[in-house]
C-alpha positions in Angstrom: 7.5 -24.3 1.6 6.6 -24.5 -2.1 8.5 -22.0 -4.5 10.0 -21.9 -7.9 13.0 -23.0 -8.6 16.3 -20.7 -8.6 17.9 -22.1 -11.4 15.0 -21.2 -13.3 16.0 -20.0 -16.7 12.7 -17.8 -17.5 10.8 -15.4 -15.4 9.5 -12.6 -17.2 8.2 -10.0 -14.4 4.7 -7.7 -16.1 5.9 -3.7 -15.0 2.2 -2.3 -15.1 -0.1 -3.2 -11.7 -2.6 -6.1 -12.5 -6.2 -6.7 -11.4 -5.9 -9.2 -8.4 -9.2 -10.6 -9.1 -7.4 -11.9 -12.4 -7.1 -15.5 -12.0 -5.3 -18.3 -15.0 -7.3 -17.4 -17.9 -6.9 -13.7 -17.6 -3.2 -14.1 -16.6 -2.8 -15.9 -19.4 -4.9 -13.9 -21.6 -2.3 -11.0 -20.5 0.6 -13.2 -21.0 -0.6 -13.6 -24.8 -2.0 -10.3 -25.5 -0.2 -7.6 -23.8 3.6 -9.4 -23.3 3.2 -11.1 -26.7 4.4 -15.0 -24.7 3.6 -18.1 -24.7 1.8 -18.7 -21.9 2.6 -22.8 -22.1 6.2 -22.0 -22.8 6.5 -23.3 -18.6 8.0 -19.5 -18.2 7.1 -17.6 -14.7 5.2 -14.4 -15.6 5.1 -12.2 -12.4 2.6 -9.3 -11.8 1.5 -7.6 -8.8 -1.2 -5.2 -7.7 -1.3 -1.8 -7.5 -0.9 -1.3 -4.0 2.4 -3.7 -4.4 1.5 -5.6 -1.3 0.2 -8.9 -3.9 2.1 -10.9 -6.5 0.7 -13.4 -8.7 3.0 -16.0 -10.8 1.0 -17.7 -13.3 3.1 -20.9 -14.8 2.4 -24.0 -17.1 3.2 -27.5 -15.3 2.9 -30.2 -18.2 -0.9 -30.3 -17.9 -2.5 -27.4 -16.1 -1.5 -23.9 -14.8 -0.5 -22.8 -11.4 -0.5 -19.8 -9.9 1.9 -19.0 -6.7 0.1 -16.1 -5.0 1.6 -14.0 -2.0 1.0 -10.9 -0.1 2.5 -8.9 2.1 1.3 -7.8 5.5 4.0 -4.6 6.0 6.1 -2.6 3.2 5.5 -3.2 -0.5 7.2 -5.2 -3.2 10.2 -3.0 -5.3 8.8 -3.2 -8.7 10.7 -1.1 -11.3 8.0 1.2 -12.7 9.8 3.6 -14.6 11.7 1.3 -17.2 10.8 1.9 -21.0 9.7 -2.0 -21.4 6.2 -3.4 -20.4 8.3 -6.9 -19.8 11.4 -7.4 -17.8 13.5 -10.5 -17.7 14.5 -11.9 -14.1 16.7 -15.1 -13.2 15.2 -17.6 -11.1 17.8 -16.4 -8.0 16.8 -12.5 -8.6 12.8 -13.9 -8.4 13.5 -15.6 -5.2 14.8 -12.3 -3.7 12.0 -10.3 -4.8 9.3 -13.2 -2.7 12.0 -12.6 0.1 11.6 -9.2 0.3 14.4 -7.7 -1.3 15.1 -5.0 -3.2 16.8 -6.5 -6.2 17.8 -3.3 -7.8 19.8 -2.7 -4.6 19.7 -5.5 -2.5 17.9 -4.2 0.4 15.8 -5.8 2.3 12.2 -6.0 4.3 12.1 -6.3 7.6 11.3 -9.6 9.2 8.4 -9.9 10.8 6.7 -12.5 13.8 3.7 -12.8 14.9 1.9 -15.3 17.3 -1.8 -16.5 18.5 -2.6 -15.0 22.1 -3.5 -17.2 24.2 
């Protein structure tokens, strides 16, 4: 499984729902812009749709930029909607929670799901 690191030091999650369609220059143009970062800074800068089924993380890796994409097929990403800044800070542990489902404002989590091909 590919995944950021826990022990990352800066993940900077964007409150407002994004344009899924956006792909690494307009996330980076937001990152710039709007969040007023450095989008080469190798930060994580998190968004998600408005539906909060899809999360994008745009990143910087030495010479190009990735972008770690995942969606849910049942319940939504908790994204904190009502704080008073556009950005909020996250530790790399807190942004592996959030991709597992949790809630990390209170630590509750999604329901696991399993699937398999009929035969």
């Amino acid at each position: 499984m590919i995944r950021p690191d826990i022990t990352l030091d800066a993940v900077y999650l964007y409150r407002k729902p994004v344009d899924m369609r956006k792909q690494m220059t307009g996330l980076s143009a937001l990152v710039e812009g709007i969040m007023k970062r450095d989008p080469f800074s190798g930060a994580l800068f998190v968004f998600i749709n408005k539906t909060r089924t899809r999360l994008k993380i745009l990143y910087w890796e030495t010479n190009g930029f990735v972008v770690y994409y995942k969606r849910l097929e049942a319940e939504k990403f908790s994204w904190p909607l009502k704080e008073d800044a556009e950005t909020i800070s996250l530790s790399g542990q807190q942004l592996s929670w959030l991709l597992d489902g949790y809630n990390i404002f209170d630590l509750k989590p999604h329901q696991k799901l399993r699937y398999s091909l009929a035969s």
